[in-house]
ZAMARGU-4260 file (C-alpha; in steps of 0.2 Angstrom, whole numbers, plus 5000, padded with zeros to 4 digits):
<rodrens>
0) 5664/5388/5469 | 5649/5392/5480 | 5634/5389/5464 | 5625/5405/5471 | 5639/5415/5475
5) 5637/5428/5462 | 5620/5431/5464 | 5617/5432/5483 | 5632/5436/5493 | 5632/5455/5504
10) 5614/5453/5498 | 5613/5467/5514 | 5625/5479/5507 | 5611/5487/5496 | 5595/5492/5508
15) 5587/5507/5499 | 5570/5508/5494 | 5575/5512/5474 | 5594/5513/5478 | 5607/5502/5489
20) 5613/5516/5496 | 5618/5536/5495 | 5637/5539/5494 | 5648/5553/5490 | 5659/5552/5477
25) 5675/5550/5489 | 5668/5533/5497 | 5680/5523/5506 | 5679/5503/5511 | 5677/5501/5529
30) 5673/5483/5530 | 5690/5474/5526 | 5707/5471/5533 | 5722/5483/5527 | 5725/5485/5507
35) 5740/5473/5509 | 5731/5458/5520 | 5717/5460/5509 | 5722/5458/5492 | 5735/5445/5497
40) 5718/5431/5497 | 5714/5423/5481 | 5698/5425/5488 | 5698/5443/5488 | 5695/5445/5467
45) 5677/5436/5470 | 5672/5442/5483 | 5676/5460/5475 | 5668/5458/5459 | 5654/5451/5465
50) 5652/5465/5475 | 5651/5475/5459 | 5640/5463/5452 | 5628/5470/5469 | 5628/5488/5462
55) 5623/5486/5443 | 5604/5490/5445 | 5588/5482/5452 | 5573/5479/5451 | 5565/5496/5456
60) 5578/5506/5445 | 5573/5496/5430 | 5554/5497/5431 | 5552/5516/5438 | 5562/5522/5425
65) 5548/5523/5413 | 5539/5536/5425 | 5552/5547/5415 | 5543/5543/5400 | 5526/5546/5393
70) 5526/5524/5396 | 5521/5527/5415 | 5516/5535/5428 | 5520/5536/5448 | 5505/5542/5458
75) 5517/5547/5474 | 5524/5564/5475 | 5542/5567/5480 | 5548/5548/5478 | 5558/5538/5465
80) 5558/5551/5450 | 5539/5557/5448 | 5551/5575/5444 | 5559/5570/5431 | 5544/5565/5422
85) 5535/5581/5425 | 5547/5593/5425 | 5550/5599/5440 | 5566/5593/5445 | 5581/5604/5453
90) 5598/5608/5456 | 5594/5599/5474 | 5582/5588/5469 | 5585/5570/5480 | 5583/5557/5464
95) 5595/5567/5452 | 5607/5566/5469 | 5604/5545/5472 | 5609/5541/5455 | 5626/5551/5453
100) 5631/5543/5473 | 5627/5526/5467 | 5633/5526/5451 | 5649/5534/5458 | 5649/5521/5472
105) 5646/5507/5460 | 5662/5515/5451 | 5672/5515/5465 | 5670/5498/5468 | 5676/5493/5450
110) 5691/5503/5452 | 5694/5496/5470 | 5696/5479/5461 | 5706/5485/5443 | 5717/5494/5452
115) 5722/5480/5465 | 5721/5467/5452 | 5737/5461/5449 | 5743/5462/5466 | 5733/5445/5471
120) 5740/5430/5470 | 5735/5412/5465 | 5723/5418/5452 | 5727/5412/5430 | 5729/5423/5417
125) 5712/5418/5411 | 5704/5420/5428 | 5711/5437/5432 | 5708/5444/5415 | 5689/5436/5416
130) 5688/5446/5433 | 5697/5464/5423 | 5682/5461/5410 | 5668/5459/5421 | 5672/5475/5434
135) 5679/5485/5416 | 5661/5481/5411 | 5649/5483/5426 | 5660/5500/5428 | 5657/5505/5410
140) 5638/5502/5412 | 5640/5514/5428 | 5648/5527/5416 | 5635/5526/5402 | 5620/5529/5413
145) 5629/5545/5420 | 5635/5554/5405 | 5617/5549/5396 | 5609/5559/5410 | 5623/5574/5414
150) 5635/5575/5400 | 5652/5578/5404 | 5655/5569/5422 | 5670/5566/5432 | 5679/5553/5422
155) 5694/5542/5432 | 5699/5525/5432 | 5708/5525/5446 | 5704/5524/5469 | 5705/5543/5473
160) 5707/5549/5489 | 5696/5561/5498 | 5707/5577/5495 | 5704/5573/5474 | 5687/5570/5473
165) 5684/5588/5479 | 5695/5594/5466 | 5689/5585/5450 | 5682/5595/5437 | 5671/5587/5423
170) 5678/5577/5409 | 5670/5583/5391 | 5657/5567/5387 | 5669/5564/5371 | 5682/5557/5379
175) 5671/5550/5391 | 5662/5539/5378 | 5678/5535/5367 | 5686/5530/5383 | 5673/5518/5387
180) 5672/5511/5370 | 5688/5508/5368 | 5688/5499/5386 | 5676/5488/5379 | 5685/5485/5363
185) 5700/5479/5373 | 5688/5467/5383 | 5679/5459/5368 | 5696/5458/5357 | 5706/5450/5368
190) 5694/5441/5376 | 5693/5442/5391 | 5675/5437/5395 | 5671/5420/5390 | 5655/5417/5377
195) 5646/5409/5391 | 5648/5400/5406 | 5641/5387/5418 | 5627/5383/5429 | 5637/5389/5443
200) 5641/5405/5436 | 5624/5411/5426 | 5621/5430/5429 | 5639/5433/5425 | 5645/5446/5410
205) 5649/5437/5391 | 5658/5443/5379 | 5642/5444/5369 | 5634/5457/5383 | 5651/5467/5382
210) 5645/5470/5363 | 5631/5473/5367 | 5634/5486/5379 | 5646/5495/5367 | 5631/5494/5355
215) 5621/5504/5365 | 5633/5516/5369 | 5635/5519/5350 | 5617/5519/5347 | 5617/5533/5360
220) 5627/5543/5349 | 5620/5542/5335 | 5624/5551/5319 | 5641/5545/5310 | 5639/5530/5326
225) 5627/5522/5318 | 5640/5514/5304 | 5648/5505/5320 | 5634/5498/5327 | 5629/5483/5313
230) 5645/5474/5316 | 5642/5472/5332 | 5624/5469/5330 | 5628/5456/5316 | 5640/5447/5325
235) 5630/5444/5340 | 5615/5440/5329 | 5626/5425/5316 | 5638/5419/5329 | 5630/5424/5348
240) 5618/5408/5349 | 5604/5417/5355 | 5586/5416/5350 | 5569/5425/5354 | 5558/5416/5368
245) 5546/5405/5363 | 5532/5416/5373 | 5533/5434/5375 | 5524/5434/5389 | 5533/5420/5398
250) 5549/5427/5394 | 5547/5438/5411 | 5542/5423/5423 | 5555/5416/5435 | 5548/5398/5426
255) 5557/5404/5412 | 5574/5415/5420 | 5590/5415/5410 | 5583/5407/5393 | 5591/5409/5376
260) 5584/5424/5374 | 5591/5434/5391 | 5610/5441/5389 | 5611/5451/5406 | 5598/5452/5419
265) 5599/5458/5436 | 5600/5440/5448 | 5588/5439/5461 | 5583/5422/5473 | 5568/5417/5481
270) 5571/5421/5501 | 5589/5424/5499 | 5587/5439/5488 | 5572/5448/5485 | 5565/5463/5480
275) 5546/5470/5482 | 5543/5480/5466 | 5527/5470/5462 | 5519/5479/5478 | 5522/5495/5469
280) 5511/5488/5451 | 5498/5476/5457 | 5479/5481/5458 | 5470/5479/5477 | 5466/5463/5474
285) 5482/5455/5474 | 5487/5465/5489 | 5495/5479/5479 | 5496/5498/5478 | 5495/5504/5462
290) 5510/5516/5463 | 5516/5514/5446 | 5504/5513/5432 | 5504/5511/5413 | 5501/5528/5403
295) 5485/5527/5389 | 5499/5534/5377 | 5508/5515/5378 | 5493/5506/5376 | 5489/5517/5360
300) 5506/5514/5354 | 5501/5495/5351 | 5495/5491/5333 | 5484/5479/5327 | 5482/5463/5323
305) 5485/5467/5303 | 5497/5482/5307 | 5489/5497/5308 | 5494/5512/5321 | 5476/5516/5329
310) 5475/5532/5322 | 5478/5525/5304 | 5467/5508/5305 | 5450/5506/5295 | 5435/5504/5306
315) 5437/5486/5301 | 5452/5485/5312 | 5451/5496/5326 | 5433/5499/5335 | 5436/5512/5347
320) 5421/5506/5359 | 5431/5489/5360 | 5447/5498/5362 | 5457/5481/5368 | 5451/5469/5352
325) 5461/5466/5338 | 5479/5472/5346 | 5498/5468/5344 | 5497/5453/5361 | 5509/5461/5368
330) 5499/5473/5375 | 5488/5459/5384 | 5504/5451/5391 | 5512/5469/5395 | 5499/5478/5402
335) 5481/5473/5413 | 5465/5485/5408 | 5447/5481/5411 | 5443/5461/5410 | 5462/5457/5406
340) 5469/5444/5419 | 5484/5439/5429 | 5488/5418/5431 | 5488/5414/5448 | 5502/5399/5455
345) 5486/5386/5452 | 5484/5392/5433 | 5467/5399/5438 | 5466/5419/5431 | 5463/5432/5440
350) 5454/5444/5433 | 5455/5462/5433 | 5441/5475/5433 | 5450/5491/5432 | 5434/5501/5423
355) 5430/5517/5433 | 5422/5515/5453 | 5422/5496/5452 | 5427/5488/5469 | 5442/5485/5471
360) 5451/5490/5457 | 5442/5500/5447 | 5448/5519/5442 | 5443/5531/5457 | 5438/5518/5467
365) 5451/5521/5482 | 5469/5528/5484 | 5476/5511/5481 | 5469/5509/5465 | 5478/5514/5450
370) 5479/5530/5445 | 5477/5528/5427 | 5466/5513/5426 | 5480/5502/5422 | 5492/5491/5429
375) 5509/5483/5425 | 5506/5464/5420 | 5526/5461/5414 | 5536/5456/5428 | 5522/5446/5437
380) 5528/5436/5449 | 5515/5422/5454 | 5526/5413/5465 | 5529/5429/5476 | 5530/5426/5494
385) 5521/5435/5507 | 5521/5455/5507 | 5523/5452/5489 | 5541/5447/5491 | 5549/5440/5473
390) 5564/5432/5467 | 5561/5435/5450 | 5577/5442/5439 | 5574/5460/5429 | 5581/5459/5412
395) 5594/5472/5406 | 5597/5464/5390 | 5589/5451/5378 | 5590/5448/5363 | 5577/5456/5353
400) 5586/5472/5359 | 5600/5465/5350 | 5588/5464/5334 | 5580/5480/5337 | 5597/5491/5337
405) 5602/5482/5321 | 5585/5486/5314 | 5587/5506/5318 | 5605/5509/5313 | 5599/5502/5295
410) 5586/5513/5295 | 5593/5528/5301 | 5608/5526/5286 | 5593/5519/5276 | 5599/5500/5273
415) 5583/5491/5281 | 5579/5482/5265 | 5567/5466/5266 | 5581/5456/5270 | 5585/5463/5287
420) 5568/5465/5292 | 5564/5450/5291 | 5580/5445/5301 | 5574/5457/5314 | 5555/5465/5313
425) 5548/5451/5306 | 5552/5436/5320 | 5549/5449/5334 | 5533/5451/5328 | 5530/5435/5325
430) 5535/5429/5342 | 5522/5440/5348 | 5509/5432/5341 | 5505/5440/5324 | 5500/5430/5309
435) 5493/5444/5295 | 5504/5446/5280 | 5502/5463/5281 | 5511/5464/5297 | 5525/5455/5296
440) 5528/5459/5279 | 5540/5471/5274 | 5534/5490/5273 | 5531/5497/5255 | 5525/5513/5262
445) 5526/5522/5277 | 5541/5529/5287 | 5553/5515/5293 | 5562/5524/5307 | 5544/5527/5315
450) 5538/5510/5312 | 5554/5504/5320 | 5553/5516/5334 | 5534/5510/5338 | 5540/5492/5337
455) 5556/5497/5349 | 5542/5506/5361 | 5531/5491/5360 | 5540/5477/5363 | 5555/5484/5378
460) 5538/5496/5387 | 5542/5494/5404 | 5560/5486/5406 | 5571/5505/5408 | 5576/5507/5390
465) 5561/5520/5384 | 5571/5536/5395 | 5587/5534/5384 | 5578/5533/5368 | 5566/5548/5370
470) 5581/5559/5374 | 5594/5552/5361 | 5579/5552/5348 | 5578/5571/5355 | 5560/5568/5355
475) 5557/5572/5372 | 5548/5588/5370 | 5534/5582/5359 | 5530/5566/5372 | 5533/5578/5390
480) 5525/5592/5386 | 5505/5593/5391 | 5493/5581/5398 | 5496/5564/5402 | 5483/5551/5402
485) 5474/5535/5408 | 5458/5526/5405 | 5444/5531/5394 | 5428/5538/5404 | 5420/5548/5394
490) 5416/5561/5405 | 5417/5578/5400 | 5426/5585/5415 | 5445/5582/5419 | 5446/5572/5403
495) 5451/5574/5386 | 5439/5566/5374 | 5434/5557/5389 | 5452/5549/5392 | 5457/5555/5410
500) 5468/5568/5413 | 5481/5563/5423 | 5498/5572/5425 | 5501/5589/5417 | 5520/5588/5411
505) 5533/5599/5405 | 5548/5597/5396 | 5560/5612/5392 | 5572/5607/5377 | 5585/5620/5381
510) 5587/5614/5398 | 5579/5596/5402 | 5590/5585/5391 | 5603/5586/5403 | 5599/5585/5422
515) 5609/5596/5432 | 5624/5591/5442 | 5618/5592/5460 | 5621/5607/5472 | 5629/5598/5486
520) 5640/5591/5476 | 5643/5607/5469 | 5645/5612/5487 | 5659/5603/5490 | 5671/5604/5476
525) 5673/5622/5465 | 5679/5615/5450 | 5662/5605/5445 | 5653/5617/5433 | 5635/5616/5430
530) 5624/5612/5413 | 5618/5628/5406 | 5604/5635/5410 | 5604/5626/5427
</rodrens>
């Protein structure tokens, strides 16, 4: 087998700027022989799940998505999802669209494969039920990002024709998310992904990302869920072999891709398979334009160095005037503010002067600069090719998300005792870089749900995860409604105790928690009723 088969074949396929491509929900292949020719080649079963491998995310998805969150920011009107952020979405609106066609096109291509399985010859039991595993999983993931974001969908599991997909009304998410689980159950019992595999075939789905998949969907739910979300949580953690990166900030270079800490990530090559998402976060200076910016509400989410939240730490902790000194390190390796730096190829450091009208990328300075004073310093890429071109792999999952979710199902049944926070919390932090007792020590006061919610937001900021929690949380309405904001100033205009001003947002809880299913689709097939009030 080809050694970078999975990760760079029909690299061409998928050309959109934050999707590969727009298609309705009736898509149909037209780039292969007949159904019979085809799926008579051995071949055929790679080359197809790889092609579902092509549709699972990238890079742009992954990052942007926390522009829905009171994490980030998009400066650009009308592009990506800057709507969904500040509320002004619609029924036509063109992101809300992009994500049901390419998720439904993505699901397409899972069922192309599943239902055409067993008809191809030459393959093992082994190998056939590792290729049902991996398109049953990349077709679940597909399912779970739309019913998190529309409710009941149109649920099928088989290739319908034209005539059906204007006829399909909306499954009740239910049975859409006890379907799904029980499709992964089957995968993990029987096991039909292996626990890991070989150098030729890194970037492929294990059995442990399978659990961790149906973890998160569990998590989703929440409520009487939460029970069945430790077992799997546990298992992955005692038996998984995965341990937390060395360096957290490290852990997103391409020095360090596929480590002991990464369980899915989204495969990309220098040259062969790029994307350019770091043009979208980089200051002036390194050739970027700032279009998506960190929020002053993540950075104030960072504690300190001994454990405090900002708003709770003694003057001996947290000096206002020196904002930056004495934080959780993760904000330095997450996020670049004033004097904070990026290493360069030659391990010379960059630095970054982002206070307000400094030349180049100073706040106000020019339309390139950031909008909020601050930019993205995860996912640096300082092998990046000309026109900012990277190879660098985005993470789905790792496995402090693994500890994280164990963490919060405890604590929402009220089980997180000393014991499993110090199986979970604790090395996080610790890996991060703090030493004070009183950190990584075990809470004896204070609410444990927040403090593991803080954590959650602290350490995953910026890697896609923040949109689902807010809205399963059903916290969105305290975090989206009102102004947004970037760097202090201290001026007295256009700021808020001198912190900018930078997006006024709104979120409407008895309409915003589910997006609406879109008009043209609407347009085409009667029997897809809408989310109330749309």
């Amino acid at each position: 087998m080809n050694k970078h088969l999975l990760r760079y074949t029909i690299t061409t396929v998928i050309t959109c700027m934050l999707f590969a491509s727009c298609h309705d929900l009736d898509l149909t292949p037209h780039d292969r022989e007949t159904d019979t020719e085809y799926w008579n080649k051995p071949e055929s079963a790679l080359y197809s799940v790889n092609r579902c491998y092509q549709g699972l995310n990238n890079a742009d998805e992954v990052l942007y998505s926390d522009v829905m969150t009171d994490n980030a920011y998009t400066k650009v009107s009308n592009t990506h999802n800057q709507a969904i952020g500040n509320g002004t979405f619609s029924t036509a609106d063109n992101y809300v669209r992009s994500v049901w066609d390419y998720r439904y096109s993505g699901i397409h291509q899972c069922n192309q494969l599943l239902n055409n399985l067993d008809r191809i010859p030459g393959l093992s039991d082994e190998l056939r039920n590792r290729y049902r595993g991996e398109a049953t999983f990349i077709r679940a993931y597909h399912y779970f990002e739309l019913y998190s974001k529309f409710g009941d969908i149109p649920y099928f599991t088989k290739v319908i024709s034209i005539e059906e997909s204007r006829t399909l009304g909306r499954t009740a998410k239910s049975e859409v998310v006890n379907n799904l689980l029980g499709q992964l159950s089957t995968v993990i019992d029987n096991n039909y992904l292996p626990p890991s595999y070989d150098e030729q075939n890194t970037g492929r789905v294990t059995r442990w990302a399978a659990m961790g998949l149906k973890a998160r969907i569990l998590l989703f739910e929440g409520g009487e869920r939460y029970k069945e979300v430790t077992p799997l949580t546990n298992k992955i953690m005692s038996e998984g072999g995965f341990s937390l990166h060395g360096d957290y900030e490290q852990l997103f270079t391409i020095q360090h891709e596929n480590n002991t800490e990464v369980m899915l990530d989204v495969q990309y090559k220098p040259v062969d398979r790029e994307h350019q998402v770091q043009y979208h976060f980089l200051p002036p200076s390194l050739g970027g334009y700032s279009q998506l910016s960190p929020l002053q509400e993540l950075v104030d989410n960072y504690l300190t160095l001994d454990g405090y939240p900002i708003d709770e730490a003694p003057s001996s902790s947290y000096d206002p005037s020196n904002a930056f000194a004495n934080r959780d390190p993760r904000l330095e390796a997450t996020i670049i503010y004033p004097d904070n730096s990026y290493t360069l190829a030659n391990g010379s450091e960059h630095v970054v002067d982002s206070r307000p009208g400094v030349s180049p990328d100073g706040f106000g300075f020019s339309s390139d600069a950031s909008a909020t004073g601050y930019y993205i310093k995860k996912y640096w890429d300082n092998t990046y090719r000309s026109n900012l071109m990277s190879g660098l792999n985005i993470i789905l999952m790792r496995y402090a998300d693994i500890l994280l979710m164990h963490a919060e199902a405890l604590a929402e049944q009220g089980q997180l005792n000393e014991t499993e926070w110090n199986r979970t919390i604790r090395p996080i932090r610790a890996r991060a870089g703090f030493t004070d007792a009183r950190a990584l020590a075990y809470p004896t006061g204070g609410n444990l749900r927040d403090i593991v919610r803080r954590e959650r937001r602290s350490e995953l900021a910026l890697e896609g995860l923040r949109q689902k929690d807010i809205i399963r949380w059903r916290i969105a309405e305290q975090v989206l409604n009102g102004w947004t904001h970037g760097i202090y100033t201290g001026d007295a205009v256009g700021t808020d105790n001198g912190f900018v001003r930078v997006e006024n947002r709104k979120f409407d809880a008895s309409k915003h928690y589910l997006w609406p299913i879109p008009q043209n689709e609407r347009d085409l097939n009667s029997n897809l009723s809408q989310n109330s009030p749309w």
